[in-house]
C-alpha positions in Angstrom: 0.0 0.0 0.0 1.3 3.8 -1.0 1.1 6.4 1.1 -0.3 8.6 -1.5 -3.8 8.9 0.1 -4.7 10.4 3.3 -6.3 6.6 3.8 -3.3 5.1 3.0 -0.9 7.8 4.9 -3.6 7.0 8.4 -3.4 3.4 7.8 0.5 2.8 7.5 0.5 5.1 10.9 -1.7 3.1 12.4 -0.5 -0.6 11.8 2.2 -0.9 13.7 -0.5 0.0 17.2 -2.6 -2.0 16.4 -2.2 -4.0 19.7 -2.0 -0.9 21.5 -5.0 0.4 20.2 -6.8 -3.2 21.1 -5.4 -3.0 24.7 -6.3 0.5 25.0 -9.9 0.2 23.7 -10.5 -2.9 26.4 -9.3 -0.8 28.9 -11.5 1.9 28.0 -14.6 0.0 27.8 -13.7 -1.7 31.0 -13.6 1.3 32.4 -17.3 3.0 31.2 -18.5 -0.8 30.3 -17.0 -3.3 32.3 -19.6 -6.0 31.5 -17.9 -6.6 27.6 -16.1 -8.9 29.7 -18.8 -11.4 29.7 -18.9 -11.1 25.9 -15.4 -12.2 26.2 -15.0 -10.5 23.3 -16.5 -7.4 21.3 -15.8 -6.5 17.6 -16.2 -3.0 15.8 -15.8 -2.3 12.4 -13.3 0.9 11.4 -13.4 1.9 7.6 -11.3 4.4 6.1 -13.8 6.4 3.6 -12.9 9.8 1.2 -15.1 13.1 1.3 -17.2 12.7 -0.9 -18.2 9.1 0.3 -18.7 10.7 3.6 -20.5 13.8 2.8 -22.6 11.1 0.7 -23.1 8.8 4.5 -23.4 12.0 5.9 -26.2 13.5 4.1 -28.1 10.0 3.7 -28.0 8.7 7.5 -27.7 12.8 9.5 -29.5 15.1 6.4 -26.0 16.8 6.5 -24.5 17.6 3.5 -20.6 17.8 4.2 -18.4 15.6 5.0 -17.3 15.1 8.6 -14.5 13.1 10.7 -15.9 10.5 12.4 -19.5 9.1 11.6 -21.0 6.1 14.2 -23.2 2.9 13.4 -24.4 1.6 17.2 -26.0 -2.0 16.5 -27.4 -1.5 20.0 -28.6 2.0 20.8 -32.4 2.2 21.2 -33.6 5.7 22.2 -30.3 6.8 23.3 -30.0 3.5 26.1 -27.3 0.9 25.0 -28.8 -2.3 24.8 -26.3 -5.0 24.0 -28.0 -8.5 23.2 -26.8 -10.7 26.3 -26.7 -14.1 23.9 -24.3 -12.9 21.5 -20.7 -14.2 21.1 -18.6 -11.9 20.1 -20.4 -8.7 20.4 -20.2 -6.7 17.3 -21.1 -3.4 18.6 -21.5 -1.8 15.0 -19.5 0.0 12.5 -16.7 3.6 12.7 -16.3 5.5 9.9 -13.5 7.5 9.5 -12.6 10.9 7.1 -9.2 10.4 6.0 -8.6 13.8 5.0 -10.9 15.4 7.2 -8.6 14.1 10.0 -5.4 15.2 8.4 -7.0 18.4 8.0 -8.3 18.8 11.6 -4.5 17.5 13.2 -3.2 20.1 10.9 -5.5 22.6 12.4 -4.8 21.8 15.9 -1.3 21.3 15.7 -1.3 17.7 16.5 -0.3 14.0 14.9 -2.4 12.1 12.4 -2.2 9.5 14.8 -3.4 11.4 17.6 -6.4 12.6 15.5 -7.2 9.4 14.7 -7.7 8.2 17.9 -9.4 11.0 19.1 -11.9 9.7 16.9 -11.7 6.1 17.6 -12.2 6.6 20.6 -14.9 8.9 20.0 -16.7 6.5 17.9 -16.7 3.9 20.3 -18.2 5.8 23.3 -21.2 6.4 20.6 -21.0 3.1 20.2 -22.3 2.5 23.9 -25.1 5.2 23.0 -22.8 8.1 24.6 -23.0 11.3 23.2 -22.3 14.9 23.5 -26.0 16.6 22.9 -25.8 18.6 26.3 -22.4 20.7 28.0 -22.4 17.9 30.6 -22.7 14.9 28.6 -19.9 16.9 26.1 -17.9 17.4 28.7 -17.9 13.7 30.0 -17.1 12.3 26.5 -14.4 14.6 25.8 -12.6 14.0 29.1 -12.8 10.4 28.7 -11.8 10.4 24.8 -8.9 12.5 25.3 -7.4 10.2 28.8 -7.6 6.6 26.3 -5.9 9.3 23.7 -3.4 10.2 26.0 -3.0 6.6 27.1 -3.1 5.0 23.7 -0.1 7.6 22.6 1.9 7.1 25.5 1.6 3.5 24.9 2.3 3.3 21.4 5.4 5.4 21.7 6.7 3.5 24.7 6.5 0.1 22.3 7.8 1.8 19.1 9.8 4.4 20.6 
């Protein structure tokens, strides 16, 4: 794979923590979910999609034409309440779809890594995935803190392994 694309360029970052991100994502979801455990495992879907493909996911599923960073599919929200089959082995707790450029454009803007976009968003996704989400300043402000700690401890991982 080249690193021509801004897909390509987020993917060949993220590869090599790919285990960190795994361990990091358990720990987070132990922390705000710690019943996955008894799923023994949980599964979620991250796909890598261009603007115009996400403008078009955008517009269809949010009546929001323009692209954005980081758009959520929840298998198990239901009126804002996560509801998690309990039969179900793994869980596949639905689908994250992530803007490439969008996120290349936004670390830019804020001065930051790609990779440390990128899991902003991750973890961002997941969190919706568990039918969290940001609609009030308290609920924003609970999300954000939480996103950014399994950012910071993802980074500080991931550096510590690859140096």
């Amino acid at each position: 794979m080249s690193n021509d694309t801004p897909e390509d360029r987020l993917y060949a970052a993220l590869k090599p923590h790919l285990a960190e991100l795994q361990k990091t994502a358990e720990e987070l979801y132990s922390a705000v979910w710690p019943q996955w455990e008894k799923y023994h495992t949980v599964q979620i879907s991250l796909q890598f999609l261009d603007e115009a493909e996400m403008a078009r996911m955008n517009r269809e599923y949010r009546d929001v034409d323009a692209p954005t960073d980081v758009l959520t599919f929840p298998l198990f929200e239901k009126d804002g309440v996560f509801t998690p089959d309990s039969g179900v082995y793994p869980l596949l707790l639905g689908d994250i779809l992530l803007c490439s450029s969008f996120i290349c454009r936004n670390a830019s803007e804020h001065k930051v890594s790609e990779i440390s976009e990128l899991a902003l968003v991750i973890f961002h996704g997941m969190l919706h995935l568990l039918a969290w989400d940001h609609d009030t300043p308290e609920s924003q402000a609970r999300m954000w803190s939480v996103q950014e700690r399994f950012k910071e401890r993802f980074l500080s991982c991931s550096m510590s392994v690859h140096g």
